[in-house]
PDB file of N, CA, C and O in Angstrom, chain B, residues numbered from 101:
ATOM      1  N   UNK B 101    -111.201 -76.291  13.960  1.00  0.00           N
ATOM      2  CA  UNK B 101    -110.082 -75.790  13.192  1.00  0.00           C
ATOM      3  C   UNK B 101    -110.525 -75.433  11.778  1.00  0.00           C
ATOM      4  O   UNK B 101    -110.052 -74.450  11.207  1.00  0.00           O
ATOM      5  N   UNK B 102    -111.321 -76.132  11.280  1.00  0.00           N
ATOM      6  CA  UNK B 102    -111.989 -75.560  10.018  1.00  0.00           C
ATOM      7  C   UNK B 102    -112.912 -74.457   9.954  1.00  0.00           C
ATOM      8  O   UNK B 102    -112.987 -73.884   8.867  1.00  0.00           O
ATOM      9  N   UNK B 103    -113.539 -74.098  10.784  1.00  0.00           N
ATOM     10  CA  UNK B 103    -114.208 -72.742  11.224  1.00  0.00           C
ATOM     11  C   UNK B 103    -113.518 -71.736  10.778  1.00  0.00           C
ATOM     12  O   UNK B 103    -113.854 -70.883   9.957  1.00  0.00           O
ATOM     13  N   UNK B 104    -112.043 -71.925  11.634  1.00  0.00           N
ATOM     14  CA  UNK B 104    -111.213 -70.840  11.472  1.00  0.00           C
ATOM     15  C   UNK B 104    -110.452 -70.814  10.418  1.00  0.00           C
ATOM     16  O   UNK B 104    -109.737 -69.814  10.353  1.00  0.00           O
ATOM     17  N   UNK B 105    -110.351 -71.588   9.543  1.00  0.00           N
ATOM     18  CA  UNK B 105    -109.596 -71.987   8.080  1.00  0.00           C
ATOM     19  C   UNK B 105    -110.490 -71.287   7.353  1.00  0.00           C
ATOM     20  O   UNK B 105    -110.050 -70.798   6.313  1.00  0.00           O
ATOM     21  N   UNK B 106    -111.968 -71.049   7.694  1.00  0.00           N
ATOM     22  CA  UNK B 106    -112.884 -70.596   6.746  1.00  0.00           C
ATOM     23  C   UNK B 106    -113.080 -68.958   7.025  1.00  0.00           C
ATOM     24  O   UNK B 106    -113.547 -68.172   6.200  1.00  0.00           O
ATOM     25  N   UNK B 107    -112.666 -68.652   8.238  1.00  0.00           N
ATOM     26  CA  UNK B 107    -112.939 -67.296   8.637  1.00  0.00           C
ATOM     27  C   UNK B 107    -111.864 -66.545   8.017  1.00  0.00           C
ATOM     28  O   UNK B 107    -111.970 -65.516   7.350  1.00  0.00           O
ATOM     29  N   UNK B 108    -110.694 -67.265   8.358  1.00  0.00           N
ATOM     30  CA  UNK B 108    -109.576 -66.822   7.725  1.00  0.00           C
ATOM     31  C   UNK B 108    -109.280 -66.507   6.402  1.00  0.00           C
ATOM     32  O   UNK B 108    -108.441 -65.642   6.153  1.00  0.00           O
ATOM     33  N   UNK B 109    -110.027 -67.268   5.291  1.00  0.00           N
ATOM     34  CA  UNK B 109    -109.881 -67.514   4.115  1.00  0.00           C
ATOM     35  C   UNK B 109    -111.137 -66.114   3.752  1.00  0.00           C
ATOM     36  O   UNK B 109    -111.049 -65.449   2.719  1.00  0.00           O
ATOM     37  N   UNK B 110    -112.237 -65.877   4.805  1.00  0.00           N
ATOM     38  CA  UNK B 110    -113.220 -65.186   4.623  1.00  0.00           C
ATOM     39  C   UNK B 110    -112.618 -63.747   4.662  1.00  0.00           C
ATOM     40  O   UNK B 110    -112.813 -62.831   3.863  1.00  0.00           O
ATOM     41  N   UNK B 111    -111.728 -63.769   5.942  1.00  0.00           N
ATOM     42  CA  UNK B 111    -111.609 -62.350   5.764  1.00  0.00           C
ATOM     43  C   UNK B 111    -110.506 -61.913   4.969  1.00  0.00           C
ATOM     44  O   UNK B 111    -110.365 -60.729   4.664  1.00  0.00           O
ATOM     45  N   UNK B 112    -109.437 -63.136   4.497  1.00  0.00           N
ATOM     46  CA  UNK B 112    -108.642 -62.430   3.176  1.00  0.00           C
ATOM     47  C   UNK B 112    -109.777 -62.206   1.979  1.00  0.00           C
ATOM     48  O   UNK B 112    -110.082 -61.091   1.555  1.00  0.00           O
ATOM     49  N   UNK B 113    -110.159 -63.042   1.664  1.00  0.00           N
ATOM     50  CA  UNK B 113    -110.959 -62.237   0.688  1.00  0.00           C
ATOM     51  C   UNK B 113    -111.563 -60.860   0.488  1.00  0.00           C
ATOM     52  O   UNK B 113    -111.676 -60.156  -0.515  1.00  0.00           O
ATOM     53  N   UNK B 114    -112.043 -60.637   2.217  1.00  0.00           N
ATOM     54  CA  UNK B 114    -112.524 -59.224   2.503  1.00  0.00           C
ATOM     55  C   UNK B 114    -111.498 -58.219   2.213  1.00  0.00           C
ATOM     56  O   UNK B 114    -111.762 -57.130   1.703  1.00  0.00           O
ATOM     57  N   UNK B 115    -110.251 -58.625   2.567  1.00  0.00           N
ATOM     58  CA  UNK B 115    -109.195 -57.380   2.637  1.00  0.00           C
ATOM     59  C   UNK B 115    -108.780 -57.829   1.221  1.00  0.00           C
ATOM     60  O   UNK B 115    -107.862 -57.033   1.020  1.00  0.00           O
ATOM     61  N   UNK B 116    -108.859 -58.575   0.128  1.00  0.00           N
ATOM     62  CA  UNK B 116    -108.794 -58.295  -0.957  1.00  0.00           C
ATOM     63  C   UNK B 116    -109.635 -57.602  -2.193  1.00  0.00           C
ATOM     64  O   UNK B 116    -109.383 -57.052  -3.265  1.00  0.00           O
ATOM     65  N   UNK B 117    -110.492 -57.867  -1.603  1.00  0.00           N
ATOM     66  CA  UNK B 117    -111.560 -56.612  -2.079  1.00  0.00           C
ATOM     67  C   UNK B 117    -111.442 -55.369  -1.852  1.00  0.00           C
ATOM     68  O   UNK B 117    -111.639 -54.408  -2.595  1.00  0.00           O
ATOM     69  N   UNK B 118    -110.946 -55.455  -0.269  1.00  0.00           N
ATOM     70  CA  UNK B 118    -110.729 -53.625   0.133  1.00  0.00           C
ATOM     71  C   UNK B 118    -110.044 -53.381  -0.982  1.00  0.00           C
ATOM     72  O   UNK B 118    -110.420 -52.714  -1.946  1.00  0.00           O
ATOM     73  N   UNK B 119    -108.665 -54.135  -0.777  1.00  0.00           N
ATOM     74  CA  UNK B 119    -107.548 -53.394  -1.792  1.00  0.00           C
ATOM     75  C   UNK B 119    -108.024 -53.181  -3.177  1.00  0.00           C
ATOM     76  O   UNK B 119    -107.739 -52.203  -3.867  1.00  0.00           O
ATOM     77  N   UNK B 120    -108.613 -53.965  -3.453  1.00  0.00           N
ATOM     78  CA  UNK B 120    -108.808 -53.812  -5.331  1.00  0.00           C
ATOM     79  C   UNK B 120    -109.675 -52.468  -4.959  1.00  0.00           C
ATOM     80  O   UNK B 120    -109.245 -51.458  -5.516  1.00  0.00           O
ATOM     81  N   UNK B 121    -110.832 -52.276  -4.108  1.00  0.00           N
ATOM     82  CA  UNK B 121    -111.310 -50.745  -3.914  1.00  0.00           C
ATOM     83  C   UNK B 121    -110.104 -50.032  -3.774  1.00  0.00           C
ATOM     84  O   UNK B 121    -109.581 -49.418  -4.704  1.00  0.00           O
ATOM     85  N   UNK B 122    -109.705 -50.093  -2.764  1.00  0.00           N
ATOM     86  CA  UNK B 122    -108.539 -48.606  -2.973  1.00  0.00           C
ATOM     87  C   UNK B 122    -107.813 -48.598  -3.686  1.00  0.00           C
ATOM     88  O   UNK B 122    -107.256 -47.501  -3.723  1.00  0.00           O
ATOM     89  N   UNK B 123    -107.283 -49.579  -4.667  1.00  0.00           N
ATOM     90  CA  UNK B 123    -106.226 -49.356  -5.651  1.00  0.00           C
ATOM     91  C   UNK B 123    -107.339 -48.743  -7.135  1.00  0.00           C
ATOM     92  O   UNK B 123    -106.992 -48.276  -8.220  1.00  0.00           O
ATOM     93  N   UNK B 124    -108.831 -49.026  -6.528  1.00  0.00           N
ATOM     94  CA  UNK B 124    -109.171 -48.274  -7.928  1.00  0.00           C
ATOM     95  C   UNK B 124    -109.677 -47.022  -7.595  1.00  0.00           C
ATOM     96  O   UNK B 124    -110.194 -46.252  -8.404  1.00  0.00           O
ATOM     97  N   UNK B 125    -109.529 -46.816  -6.409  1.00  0.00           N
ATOM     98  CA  UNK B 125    -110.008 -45.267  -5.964  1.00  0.00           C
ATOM     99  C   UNK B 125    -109.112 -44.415  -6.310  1.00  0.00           C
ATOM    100  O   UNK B 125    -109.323 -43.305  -6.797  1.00  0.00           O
ATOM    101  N   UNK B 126    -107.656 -45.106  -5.972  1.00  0.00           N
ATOM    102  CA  UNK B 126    -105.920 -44.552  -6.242  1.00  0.00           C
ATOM    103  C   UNK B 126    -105.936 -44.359  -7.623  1.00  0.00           C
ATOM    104  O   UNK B 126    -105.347 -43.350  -8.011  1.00  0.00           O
ATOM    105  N   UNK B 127    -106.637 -45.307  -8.747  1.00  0.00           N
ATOM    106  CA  UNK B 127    -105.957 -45.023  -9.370  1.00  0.00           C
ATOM    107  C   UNK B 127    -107.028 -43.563 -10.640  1.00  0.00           C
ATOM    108  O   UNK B 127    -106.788 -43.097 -11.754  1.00  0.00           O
ATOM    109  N   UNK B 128    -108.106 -43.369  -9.666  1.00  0.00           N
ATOM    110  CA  UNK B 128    -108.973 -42.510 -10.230  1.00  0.00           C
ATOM    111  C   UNK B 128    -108.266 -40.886 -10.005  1.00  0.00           C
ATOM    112  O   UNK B 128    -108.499 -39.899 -10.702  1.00  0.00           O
ATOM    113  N   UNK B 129    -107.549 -40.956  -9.075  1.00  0.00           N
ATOM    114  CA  UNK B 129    -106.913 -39.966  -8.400  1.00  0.00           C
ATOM    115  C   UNK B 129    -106.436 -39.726  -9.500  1.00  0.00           C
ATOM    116  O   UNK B 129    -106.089 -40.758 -10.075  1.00  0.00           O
ATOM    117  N   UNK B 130    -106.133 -38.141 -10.471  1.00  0.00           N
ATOM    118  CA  UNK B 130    -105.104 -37.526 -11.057  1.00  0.00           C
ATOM    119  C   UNK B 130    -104.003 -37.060 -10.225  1.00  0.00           C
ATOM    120  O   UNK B 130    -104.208 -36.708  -9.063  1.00  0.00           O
ATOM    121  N   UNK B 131    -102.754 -37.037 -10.798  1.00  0.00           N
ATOM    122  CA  UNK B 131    -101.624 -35.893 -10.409  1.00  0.00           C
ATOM    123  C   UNK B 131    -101.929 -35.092 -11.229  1.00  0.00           C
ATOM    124  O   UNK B 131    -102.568 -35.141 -12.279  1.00  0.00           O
ATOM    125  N   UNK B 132    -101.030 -33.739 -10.251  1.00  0.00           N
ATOM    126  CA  UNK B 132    -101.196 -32.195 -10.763  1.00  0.00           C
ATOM    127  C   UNK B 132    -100.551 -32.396 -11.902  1.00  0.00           C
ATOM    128  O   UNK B 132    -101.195 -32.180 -12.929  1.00  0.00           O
ATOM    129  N   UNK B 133     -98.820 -32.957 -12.056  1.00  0.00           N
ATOM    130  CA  UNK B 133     -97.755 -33.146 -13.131  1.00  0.00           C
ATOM    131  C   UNK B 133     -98.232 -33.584 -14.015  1.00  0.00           C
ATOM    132  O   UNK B 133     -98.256 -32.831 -14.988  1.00  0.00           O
ATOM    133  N   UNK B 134     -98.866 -34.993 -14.204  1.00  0.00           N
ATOM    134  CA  UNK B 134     -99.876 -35.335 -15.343  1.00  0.00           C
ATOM    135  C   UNK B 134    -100.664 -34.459 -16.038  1.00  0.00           C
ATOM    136  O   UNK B 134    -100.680 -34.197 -17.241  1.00  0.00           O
ATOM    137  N   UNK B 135    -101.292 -34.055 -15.159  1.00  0.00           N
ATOM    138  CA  UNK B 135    -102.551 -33.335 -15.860  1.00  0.00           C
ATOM    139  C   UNK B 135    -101.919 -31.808 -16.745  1.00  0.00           C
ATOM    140  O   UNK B 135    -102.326 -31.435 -17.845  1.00  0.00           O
ATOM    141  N   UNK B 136    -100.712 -31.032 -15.799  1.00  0.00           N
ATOM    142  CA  UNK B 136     -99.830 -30.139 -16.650  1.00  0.00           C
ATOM    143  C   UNK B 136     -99.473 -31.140 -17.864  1.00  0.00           C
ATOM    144  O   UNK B 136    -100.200 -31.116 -18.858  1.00  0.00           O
ATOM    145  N   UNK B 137     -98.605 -31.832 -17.821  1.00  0.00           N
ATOM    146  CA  UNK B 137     -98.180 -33.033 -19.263  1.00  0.00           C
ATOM    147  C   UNK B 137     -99.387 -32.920 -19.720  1.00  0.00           C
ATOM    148  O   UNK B 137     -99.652 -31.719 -19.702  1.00  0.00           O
ATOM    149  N   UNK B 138    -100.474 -33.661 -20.217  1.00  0.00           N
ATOM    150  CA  UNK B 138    -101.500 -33.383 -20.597  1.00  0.00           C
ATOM    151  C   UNK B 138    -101.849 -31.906 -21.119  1.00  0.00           C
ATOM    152  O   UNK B 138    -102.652 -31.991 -22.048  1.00  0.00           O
ATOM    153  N   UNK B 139    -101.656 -31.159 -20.952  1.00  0.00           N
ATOM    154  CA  UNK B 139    -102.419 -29.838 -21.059  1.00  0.00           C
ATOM    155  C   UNK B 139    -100.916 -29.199 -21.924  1.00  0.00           C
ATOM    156  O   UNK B 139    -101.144 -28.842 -23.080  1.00  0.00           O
ATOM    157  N   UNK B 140     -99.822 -29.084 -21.562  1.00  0.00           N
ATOM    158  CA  UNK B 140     -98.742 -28.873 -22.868  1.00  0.00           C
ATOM    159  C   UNK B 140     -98.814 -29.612 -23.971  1.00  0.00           C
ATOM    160  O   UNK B 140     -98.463 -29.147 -25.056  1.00  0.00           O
ATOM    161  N   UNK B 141     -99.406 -31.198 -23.800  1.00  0.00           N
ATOM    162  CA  UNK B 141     -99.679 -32.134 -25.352  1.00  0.00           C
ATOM    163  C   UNK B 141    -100.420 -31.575 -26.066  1.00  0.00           C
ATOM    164  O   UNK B 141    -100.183 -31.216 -27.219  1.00  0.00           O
ATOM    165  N   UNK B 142    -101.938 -31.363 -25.134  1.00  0.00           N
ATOM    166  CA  UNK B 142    -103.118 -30.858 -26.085  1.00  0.00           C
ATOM    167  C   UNK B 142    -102.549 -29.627 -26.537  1.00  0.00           C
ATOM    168  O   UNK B 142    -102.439 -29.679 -27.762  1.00  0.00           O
ATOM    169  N   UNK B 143    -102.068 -28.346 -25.988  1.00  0.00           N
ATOM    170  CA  UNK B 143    -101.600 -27.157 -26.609  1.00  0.00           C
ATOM    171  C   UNK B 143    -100.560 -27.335 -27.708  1.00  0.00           C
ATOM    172  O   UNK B 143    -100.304 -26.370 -28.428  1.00  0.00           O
ATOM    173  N   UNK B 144    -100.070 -28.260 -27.852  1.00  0.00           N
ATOM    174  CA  UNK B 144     -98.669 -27.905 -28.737  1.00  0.00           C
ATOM    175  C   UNK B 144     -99.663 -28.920 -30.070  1.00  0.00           C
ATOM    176  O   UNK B 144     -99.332 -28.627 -31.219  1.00  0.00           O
ATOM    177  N   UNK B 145    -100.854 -30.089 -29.938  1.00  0.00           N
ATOM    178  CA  UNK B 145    -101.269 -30.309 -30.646  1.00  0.00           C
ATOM    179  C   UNK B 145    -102.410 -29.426 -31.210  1.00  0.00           C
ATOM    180  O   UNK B 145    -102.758 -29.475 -32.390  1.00  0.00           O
ATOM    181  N   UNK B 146    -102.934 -28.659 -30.329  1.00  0.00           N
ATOM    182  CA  UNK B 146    -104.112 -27.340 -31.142  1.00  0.00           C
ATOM    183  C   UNK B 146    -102.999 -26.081 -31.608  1.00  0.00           C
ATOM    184  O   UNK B 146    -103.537 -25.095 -32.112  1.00  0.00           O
ATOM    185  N   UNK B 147    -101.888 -26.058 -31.508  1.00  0.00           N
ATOM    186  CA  UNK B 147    -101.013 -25.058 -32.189  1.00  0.00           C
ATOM    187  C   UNK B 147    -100.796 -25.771 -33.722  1.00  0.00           C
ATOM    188  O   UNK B 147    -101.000 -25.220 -34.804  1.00  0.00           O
ATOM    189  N   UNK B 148    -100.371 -27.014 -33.511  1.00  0.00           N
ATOM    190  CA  UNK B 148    -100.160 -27.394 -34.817  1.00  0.00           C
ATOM    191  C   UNK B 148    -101.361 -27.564 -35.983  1.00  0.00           C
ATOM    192  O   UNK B 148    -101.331 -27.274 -37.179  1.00  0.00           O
ATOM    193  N   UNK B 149    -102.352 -28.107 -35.219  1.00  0.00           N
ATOM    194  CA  UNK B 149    -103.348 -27.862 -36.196  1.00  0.00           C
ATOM    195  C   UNK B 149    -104.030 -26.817 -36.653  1.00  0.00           C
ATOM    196  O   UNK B 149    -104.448 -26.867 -37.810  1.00  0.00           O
ATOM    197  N   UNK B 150    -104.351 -25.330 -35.608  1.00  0.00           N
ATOM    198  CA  UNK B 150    -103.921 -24.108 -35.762  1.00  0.00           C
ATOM    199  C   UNK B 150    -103.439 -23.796 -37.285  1.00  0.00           C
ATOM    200  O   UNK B 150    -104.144 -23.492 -38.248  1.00  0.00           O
ATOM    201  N   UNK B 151    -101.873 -23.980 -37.207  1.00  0.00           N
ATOM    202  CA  UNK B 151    -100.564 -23.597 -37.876  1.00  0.00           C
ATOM    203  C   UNK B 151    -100.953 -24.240 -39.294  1.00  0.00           C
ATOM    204  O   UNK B 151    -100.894 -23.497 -40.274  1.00  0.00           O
ATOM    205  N   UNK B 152    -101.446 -25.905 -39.505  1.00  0.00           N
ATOM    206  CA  UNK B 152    -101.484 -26.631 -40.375  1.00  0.00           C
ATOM    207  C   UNK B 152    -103.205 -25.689 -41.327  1.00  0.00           C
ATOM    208  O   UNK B 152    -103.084 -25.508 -42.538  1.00  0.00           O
ATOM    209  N   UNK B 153    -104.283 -25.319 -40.787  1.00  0.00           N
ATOM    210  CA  UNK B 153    -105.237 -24.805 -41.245  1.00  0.00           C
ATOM    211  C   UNK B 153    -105.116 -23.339 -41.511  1.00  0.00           C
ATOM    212  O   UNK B 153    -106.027 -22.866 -42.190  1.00  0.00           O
ATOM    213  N   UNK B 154    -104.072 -22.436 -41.068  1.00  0.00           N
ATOM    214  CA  UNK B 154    -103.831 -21.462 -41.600  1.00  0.00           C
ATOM    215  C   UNK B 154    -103.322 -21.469 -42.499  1.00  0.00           C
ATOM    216  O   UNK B 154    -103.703 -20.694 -43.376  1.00  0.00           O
ATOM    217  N   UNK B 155    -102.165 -22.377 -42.749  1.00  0.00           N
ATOM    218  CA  UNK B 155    -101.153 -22.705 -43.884  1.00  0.00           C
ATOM    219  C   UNK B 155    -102.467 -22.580 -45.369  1.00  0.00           C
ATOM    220  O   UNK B 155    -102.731 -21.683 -46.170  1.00  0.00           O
ATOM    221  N   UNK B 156    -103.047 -24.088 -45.127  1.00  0.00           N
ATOM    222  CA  UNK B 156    -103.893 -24.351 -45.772  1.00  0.00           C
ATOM    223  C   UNK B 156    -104.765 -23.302 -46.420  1.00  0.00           C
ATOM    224  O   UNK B 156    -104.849 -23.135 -47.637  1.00  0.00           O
ATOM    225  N   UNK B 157    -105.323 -22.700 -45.615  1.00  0.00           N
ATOM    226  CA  UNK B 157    -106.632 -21.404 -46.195  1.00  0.00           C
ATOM    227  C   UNK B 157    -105.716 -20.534 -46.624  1.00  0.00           C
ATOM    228  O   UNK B 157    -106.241 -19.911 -47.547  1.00  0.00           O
ATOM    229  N   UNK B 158    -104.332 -20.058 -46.397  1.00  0.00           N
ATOM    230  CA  UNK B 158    -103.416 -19.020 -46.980  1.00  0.00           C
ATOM    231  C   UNK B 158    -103.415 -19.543 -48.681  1.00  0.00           C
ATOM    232  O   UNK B 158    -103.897 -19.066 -49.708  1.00  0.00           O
ATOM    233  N   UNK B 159    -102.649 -20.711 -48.379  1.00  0.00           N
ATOM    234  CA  UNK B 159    -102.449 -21.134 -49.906  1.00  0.00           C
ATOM    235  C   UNK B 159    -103.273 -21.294 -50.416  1.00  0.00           C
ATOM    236  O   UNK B 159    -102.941 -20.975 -51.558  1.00  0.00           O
ATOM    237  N   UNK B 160    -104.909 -21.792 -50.469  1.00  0.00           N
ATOM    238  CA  UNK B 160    -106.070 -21.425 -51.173  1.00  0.00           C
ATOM    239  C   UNK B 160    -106.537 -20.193 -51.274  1.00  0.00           C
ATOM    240  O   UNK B 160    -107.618 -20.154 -51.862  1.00  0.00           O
ATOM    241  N   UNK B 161    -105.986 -18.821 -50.801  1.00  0.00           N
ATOM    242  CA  UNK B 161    -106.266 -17.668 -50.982  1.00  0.00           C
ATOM    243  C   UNK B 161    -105.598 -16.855 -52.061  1.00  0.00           C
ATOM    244  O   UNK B 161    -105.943 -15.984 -52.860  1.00  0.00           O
ATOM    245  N   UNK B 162    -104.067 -17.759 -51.625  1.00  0.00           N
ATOM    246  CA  UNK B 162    -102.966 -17.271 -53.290  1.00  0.00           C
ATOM    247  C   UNK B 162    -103.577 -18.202 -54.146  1.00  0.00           C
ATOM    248  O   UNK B 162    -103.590 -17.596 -55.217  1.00  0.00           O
ATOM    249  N   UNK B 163    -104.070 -19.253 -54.327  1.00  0.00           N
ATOM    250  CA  UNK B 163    -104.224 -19.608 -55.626  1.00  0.00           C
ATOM    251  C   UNK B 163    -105.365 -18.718 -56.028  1.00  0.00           C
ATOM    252  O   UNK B 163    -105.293 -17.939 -56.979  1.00  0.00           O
ATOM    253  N   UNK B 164    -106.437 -18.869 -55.249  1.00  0.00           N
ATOM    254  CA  UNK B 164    -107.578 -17.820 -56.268  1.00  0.00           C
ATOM    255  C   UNK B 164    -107.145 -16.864 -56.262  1.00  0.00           C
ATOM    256  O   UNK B 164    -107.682 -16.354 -57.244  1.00  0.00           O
ATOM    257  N   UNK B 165    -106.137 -15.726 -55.623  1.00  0.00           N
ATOM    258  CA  UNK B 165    -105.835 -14.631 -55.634  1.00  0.00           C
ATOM    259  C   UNK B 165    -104.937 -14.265 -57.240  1.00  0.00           C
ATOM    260  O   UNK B 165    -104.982 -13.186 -57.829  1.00  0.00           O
ATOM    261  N   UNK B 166    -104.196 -15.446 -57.660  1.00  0.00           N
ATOM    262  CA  UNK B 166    -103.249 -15.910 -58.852  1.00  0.00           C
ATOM    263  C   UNK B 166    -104.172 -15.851 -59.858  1.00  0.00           C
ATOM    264  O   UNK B 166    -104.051 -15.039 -60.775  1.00  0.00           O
ATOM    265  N   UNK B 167    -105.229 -16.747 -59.774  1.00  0.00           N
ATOM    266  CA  UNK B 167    -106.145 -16.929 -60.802  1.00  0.00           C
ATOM    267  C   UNK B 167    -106.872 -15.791 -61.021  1.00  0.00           C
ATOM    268  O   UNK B 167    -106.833 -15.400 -62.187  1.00  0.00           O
ATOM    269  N   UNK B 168    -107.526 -15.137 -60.256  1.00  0.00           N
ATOM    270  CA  UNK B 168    -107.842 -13.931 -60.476  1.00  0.00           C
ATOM    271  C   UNK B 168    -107.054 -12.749 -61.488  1.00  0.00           C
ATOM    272  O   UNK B 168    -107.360 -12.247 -62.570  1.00  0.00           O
ATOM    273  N   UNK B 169    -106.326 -12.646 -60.907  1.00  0.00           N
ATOM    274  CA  UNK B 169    -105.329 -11.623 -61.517  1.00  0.00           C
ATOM    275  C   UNK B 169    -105.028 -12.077 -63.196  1.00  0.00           C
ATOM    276  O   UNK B 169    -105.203 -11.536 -64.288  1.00  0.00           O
ATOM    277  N   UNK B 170    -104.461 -13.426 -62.690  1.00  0.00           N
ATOM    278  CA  UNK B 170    -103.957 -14.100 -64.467  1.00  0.00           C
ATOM    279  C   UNK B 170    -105.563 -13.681 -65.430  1.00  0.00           C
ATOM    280  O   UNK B 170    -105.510 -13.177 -66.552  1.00  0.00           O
ATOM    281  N   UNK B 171    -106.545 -13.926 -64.903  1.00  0.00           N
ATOM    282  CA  UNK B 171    -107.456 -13.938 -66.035  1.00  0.00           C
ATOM    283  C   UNK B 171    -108.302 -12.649 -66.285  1.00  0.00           C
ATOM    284  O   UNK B 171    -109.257 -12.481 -67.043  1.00  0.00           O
ATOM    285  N   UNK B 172    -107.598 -11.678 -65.322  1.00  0.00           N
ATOM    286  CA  UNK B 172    -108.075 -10.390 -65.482  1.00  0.00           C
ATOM    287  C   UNK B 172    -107.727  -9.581 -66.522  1.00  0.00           C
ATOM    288  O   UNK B 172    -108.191  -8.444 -66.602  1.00  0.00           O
TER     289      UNK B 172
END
């Protein structure tokens, strides 16, 4: 009876290992929906920084453009 207390105990362990494998195989798996989510974040965050470095080099173009003129 202890044989089988030990086989038993042997092969849950086995099928707990499977699972931790397939739950990390599962969880390597992307979704399509994610990966769209993902890909509207990154775009709406390279628009803003985009938007934020144009801003930037504009208004350093009027100031020397200001200074120029004033000291002409």
């Amino acid at each position: 009876m202890a044989g089988k207390i030990n086989l038993y105990k042997e092969d849950s362990d086995k099928k707990s290992f499977e699972n931790l494998n397939s739950k990390f195989t599962q969880n390597k798996r992307l979704d399509l929906n994610d990966l769209l989510k993902r890909m509207k974040v990154k775009k709406s965050q390279d628009l803003r920084t985009n938007i934020t470095l144009l801003s930037i080099v504009t208004i350093i173009f009027i100031i020397v453009g200001v200074t120029i003129i004033f000291f002409l």
